[in-house]
N, CA and C of each residue as an Amber inpcrd file, in Angstrom:
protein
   444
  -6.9830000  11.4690000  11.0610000  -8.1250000  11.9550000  10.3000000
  -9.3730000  11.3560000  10.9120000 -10.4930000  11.8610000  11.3730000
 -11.7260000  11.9150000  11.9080000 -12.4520000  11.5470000  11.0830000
 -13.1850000  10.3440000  11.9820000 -14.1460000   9.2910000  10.6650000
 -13.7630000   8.5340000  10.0590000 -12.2660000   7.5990000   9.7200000
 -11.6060000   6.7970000   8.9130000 -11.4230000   6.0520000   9.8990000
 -12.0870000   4.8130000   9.3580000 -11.5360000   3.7460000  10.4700000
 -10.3430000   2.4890000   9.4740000  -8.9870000   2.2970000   9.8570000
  -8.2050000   1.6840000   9.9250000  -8.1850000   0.4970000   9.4650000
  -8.6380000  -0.8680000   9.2480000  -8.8030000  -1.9730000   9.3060000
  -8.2210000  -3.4030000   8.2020000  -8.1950000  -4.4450000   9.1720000
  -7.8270000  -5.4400000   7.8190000  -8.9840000  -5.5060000   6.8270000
  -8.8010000  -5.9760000   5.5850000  -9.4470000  -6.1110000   4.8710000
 -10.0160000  -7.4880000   4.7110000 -11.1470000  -7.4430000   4.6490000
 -12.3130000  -8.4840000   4.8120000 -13.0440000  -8.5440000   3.0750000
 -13.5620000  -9.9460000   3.0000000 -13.9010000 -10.6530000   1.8560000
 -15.4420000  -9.7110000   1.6040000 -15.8820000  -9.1330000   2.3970000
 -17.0130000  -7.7370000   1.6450000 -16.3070000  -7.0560000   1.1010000
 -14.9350000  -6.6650000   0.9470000 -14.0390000  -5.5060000   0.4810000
 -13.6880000  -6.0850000  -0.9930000 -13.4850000  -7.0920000  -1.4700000
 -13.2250000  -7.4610000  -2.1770000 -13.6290000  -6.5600000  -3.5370000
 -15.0220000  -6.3880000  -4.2160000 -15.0350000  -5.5670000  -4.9460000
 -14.6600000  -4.3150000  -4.6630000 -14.8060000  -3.8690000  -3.9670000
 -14.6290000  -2.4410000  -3.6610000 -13.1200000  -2.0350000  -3.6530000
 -12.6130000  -2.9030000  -3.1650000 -10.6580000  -2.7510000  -3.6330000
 -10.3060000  -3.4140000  -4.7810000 -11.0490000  -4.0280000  -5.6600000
 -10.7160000  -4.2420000  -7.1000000 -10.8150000  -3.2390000  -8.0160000
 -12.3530000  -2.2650000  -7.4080000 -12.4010000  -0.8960000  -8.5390000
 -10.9150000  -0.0790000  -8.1760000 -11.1810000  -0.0010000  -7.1660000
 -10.1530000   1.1890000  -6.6300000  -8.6240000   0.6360000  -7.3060000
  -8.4960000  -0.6470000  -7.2770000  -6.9560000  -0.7850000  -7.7880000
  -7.2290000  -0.7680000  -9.8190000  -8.3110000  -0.5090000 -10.1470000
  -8.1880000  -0.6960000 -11.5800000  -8.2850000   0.8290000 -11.5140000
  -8.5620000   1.4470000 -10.7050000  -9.2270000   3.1190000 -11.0700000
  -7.4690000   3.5900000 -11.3420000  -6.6790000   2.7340000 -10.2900000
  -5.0110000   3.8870000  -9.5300000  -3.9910000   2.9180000 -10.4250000
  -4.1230000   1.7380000 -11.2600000  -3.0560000   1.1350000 -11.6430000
  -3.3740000   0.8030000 -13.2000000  -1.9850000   0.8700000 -14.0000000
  -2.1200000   0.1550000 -15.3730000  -2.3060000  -1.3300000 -15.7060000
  -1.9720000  -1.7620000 -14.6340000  -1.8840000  -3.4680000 -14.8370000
  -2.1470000  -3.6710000 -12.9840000  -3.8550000  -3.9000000 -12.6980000
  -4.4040000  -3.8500000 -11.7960000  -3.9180000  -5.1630000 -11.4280000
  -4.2740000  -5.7780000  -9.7100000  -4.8250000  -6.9930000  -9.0450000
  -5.8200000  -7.4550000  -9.4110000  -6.4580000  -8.4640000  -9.6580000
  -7.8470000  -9.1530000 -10.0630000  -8.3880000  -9.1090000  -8.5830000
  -9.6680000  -9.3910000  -8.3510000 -10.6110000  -9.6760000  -7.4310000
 -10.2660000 -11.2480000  -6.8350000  -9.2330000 -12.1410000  -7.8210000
  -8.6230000 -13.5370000  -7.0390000  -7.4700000 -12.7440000  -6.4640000
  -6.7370000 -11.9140000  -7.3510000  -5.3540000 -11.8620000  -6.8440000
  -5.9850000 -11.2780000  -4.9620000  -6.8560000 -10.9640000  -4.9780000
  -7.1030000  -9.5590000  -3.4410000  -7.7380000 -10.9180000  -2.1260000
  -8.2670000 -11.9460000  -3.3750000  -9.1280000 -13.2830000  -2.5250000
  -7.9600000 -14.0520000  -2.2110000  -7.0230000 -13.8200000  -2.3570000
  -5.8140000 -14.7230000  -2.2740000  -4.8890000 -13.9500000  -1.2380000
  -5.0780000 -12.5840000  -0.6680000  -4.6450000 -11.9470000   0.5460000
  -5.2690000 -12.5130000   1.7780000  -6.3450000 -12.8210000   1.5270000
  -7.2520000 -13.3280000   3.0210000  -6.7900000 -14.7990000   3.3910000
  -6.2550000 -15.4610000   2.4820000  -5.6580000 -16.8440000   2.7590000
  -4.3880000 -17.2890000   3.3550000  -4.0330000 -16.1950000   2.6570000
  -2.2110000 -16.9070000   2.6850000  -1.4160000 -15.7750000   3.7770000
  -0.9200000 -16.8630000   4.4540000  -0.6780000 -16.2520000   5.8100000
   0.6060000 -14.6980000   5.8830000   1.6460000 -14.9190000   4.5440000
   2.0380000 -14.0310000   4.0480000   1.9030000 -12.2990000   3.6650000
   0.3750000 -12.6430000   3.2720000  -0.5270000 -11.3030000   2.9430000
  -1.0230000 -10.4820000   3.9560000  -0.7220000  -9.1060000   4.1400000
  -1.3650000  -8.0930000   5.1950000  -1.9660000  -7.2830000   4.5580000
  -3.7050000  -7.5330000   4.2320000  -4.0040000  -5.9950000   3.6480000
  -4.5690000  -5.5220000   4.3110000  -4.8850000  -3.8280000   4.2580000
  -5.5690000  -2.9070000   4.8520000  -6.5050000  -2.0080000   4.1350000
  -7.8980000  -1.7950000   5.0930000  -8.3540000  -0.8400000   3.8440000
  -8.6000000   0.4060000   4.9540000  -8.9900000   1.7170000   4.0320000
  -9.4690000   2.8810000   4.6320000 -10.6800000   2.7850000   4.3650000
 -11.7840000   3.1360000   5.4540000 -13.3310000   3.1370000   5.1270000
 -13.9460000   4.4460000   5.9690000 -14.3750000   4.9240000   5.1250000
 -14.8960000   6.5710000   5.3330000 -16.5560000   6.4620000   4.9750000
 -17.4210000   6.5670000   6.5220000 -19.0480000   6.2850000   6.2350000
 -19.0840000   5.3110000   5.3570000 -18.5580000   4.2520000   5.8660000
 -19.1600000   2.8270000   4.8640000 -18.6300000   2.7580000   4.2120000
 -17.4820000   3.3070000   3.4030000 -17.2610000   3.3080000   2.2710000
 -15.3680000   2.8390000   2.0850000 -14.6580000   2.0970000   1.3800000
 -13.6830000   2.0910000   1.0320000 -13.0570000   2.9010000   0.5250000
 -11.8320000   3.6490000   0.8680000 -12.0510000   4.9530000   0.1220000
  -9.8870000   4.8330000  -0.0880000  -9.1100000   3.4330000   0.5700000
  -7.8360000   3.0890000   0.3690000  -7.5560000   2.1090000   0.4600000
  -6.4920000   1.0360000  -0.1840000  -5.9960000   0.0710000   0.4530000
  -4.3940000   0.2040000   0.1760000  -3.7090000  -0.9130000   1.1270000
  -2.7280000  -1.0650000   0.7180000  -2.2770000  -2.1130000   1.5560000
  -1.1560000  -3.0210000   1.3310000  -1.0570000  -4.3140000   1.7580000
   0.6480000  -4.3590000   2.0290000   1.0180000  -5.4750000   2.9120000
   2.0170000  -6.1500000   2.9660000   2.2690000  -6.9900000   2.5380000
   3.1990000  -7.8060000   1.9240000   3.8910000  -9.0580000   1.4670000
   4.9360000  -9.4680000   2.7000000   4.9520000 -10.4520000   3.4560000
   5.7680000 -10.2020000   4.2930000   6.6320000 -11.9120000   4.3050000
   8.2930000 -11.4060000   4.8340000   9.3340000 -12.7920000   4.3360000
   9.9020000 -12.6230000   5.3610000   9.3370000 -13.1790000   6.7910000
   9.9100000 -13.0410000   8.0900000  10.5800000 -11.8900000   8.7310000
  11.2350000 -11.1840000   8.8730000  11.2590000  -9.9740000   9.6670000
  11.0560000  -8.3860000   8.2630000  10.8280000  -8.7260000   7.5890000
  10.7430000  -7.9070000   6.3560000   9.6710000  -7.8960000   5.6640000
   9.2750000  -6.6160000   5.1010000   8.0210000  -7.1210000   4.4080000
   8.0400000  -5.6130000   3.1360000   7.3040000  -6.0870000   1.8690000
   7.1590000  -5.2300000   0.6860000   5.5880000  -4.8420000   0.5130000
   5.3860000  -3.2980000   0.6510000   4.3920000  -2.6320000   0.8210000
   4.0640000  -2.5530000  -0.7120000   2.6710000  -3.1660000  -1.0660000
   2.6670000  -3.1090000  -1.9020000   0.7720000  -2.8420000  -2.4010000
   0.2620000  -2.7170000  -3.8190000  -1.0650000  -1.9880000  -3.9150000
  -1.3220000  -0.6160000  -3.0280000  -0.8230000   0.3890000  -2.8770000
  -0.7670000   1.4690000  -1.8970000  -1.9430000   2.2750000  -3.3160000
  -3.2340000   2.2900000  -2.9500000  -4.1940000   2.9960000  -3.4510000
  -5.3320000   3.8160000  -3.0600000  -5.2300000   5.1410000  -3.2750000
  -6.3360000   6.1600000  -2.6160000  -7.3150000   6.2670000  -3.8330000
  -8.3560000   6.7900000  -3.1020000  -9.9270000   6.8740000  -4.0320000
  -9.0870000   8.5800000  -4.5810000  -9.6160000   8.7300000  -6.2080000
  -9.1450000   9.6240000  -6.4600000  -9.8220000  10.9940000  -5.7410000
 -10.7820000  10.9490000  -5.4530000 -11.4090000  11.9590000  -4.7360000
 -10.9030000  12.2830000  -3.5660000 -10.6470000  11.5140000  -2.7230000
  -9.7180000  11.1400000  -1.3570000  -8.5870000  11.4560000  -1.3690000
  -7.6940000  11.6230000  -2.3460000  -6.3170000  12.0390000  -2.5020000
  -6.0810000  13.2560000  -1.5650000  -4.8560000  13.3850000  -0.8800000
  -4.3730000  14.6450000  -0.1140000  -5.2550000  14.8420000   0.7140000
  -5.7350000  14.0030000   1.5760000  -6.4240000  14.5760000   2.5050000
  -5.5430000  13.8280000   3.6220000  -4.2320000  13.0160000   3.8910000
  -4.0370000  12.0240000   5.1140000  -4.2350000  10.5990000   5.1780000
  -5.1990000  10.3080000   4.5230000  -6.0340000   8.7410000   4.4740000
  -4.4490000   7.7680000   4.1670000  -3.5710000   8.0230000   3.1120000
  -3.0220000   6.8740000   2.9490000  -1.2340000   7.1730000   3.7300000
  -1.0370000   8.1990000   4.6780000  -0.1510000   8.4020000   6.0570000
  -0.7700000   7.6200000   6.9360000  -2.5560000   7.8510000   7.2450000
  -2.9280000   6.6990000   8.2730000  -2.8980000   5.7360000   7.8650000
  -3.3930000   5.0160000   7.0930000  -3.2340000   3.5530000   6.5370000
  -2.1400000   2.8970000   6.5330000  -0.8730000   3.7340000   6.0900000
   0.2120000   3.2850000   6.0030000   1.2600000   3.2880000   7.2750000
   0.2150000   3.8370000   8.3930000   1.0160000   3.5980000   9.3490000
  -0.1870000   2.8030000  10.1050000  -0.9980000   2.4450000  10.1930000
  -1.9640000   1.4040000  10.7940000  -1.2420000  -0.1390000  10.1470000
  -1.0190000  -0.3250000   9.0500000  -0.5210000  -1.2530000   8.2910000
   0.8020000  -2.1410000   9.1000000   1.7990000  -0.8890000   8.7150000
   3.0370000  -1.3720000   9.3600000   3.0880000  -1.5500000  11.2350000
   1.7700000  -0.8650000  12.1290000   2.0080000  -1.1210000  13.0720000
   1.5040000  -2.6790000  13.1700000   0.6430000  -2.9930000  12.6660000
  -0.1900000  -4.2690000  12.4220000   1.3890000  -5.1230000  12.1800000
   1.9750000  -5.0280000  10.8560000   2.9980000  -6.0800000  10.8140000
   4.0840000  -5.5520000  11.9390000   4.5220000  -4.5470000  12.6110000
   5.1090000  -4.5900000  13.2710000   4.9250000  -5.9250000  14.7060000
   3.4650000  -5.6440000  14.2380000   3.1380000  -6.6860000  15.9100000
   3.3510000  -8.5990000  15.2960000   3.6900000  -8.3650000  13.7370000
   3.8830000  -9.7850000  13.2840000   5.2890000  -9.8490000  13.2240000
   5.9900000  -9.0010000  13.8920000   7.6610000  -9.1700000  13.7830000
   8.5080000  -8.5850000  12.8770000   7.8250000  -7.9250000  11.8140000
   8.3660000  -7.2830000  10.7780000   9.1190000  -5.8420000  11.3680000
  10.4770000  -5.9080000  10.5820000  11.3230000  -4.3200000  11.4450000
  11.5660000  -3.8600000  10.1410000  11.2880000  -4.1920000   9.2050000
  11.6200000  -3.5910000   7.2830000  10.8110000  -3.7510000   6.9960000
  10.9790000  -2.9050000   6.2070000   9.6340000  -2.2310000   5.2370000
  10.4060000  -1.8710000   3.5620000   9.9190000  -2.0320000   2.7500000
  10.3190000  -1.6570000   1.1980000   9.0160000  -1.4550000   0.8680000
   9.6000000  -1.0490000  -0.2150000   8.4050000  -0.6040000  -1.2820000
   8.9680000   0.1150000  -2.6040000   8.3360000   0.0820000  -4.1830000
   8.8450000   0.3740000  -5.0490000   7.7890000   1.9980000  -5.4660000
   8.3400000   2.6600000  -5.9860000   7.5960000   4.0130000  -6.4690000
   8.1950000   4.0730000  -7.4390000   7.0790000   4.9590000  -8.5790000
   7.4410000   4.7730000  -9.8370000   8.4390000   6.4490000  -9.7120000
   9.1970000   7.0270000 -10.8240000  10.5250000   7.8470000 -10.4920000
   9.5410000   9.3170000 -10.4050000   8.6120000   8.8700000 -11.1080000
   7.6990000  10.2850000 -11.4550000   6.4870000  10.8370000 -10.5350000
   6.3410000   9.4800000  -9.5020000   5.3260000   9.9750000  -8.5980000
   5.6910000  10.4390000  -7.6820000   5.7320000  12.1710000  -7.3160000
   6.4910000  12.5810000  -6.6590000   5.7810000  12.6420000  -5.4260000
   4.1980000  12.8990000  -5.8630000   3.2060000  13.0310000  -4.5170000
   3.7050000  11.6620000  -3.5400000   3.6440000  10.6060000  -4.4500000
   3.9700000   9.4760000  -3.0440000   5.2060000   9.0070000  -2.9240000
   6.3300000  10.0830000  -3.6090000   7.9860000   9.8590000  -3.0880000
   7.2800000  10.5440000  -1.5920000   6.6560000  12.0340000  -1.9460000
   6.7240000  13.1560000  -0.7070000   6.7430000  12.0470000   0.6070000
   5.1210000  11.4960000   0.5140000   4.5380000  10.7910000   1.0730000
   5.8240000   9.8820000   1.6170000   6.0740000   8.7780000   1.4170000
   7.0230000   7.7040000   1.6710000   7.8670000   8.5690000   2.1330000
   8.9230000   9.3890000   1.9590000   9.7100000  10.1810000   2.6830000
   9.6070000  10.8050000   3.7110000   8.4580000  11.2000000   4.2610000
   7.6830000  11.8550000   5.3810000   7.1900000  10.9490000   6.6360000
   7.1600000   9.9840000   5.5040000   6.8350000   8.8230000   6.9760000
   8.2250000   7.7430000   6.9590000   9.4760000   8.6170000   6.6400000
  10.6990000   8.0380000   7.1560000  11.5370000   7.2330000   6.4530000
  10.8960000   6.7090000   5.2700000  11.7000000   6.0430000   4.4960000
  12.7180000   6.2670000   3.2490000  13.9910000   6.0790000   3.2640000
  15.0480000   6.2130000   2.6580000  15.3560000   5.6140000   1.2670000
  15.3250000   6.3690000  -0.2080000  15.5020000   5.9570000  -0.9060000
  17.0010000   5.2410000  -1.0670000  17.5040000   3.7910000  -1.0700000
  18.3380000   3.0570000  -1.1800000  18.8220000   2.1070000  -2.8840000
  17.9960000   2.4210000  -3.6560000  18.2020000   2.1270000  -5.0930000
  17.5230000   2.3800000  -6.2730000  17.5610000   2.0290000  -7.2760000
  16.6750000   2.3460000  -8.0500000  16.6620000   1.0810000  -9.5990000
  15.0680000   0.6650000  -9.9780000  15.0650000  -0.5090000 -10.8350000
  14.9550000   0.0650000 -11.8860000  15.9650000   0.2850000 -13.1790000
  15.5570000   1.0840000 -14.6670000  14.4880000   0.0380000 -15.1120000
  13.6930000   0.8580000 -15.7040000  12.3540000   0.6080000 -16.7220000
  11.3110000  -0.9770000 -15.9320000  11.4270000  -0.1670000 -14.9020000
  10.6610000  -1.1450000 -13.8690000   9.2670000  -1.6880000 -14.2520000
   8.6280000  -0.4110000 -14.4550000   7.5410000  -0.1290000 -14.8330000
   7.3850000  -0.0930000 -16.1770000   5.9010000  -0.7010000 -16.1890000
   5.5040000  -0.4820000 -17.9980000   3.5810000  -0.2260000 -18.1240000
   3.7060000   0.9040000 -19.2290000   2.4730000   1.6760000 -18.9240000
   1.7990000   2.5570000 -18.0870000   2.7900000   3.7430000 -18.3400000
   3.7390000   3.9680000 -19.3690000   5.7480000   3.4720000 -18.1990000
   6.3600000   3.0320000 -19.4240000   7.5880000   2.8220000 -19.2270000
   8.5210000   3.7330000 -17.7020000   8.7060000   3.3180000 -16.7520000
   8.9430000   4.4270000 -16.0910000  10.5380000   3.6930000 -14.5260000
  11.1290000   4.1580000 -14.4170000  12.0420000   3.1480000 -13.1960000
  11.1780000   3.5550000 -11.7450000  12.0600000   2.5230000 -10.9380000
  11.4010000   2.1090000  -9.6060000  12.1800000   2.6200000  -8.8070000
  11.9560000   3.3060000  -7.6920000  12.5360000   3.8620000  -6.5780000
  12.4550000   2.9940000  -5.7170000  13.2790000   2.5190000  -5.1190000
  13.4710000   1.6410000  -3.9020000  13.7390000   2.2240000  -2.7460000
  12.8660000   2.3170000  -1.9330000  12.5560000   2.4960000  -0.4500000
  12.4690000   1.9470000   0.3780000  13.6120000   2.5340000   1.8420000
  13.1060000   1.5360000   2.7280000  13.2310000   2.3300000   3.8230000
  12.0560000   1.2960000   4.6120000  12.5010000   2.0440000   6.7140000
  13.0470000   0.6930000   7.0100000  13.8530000   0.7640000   7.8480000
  14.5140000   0.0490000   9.1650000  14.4180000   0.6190000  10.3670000
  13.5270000  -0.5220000  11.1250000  13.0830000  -0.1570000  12.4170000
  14.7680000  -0.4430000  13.4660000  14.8090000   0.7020000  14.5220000
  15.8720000   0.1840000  14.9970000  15.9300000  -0.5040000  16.4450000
């Protein structure tokens, strides 16, 4: 996508990926929980920025060759346009270059737009968490790629 530039996320981003995760989640990240990605050597986040603007993020958790994709959030306006296929593959090439060959991630059973999504860019539903989710009540799809 033309005009989206890729990037880690930097301590100017900070508000701007706090709205966006209260706009896309019931039980958001705080603005510490996102100040606490830039520290800890564990944390990979990424944002999408379209003319200045933040417009996705989404992050890694990573536990030596493995890592859990996690905050995966588009600006609602931004939705379906590509932004979070690039991100999410700018992301994992980034931890790829930190050694990571797994990838997980949880989806709630009902979001089918980002089962599509996650399935398209290769990853295999392998389990599922009943009543994972709360607000509203919903299970977790467990996904994964394995790099080979």
């Amino acid at each position: 996508m033309s005009g989206i530039i890729y990037r880690p996320l930097a301590e100017a981003d900070l508000d701007a990926v706090t709205a966006l995760e209260a706009a896309s989640f019931s039980r958001p990240w705080s603005r510490d929980d996102f100040a606490d990605t830039l520290i800890k050597p564990y944390y990979l986040y990424y944002v999408a920025e379209e003319n200045g603007c933040v417009t996705a993020t989404a992050g890694l958790i990573i536990s030596i060759d493995e890592a859990d994709i996690s905050n995966v959030a588009v600006a609602q306006s931004r939705r379906r346009r590509g932004i979070a296929a690039g991100l999410l593959t700018a992301l994992m090439e980034a931890g790829r270059k930190r050694g990571v060959s797994g990838f997980t991630l949880e989806v709630r059973s009902k979001n089918t737009a980002a089962i599509r999504l996650y399935e398209k860019l290769g990853f295999k539903q392998e389990g599922v968490r009943k009543h994972f989710y709360r607000d509203p009540d919903d299970d977790a799809m467990i996904y994964w790629m394995h790099d080979k």
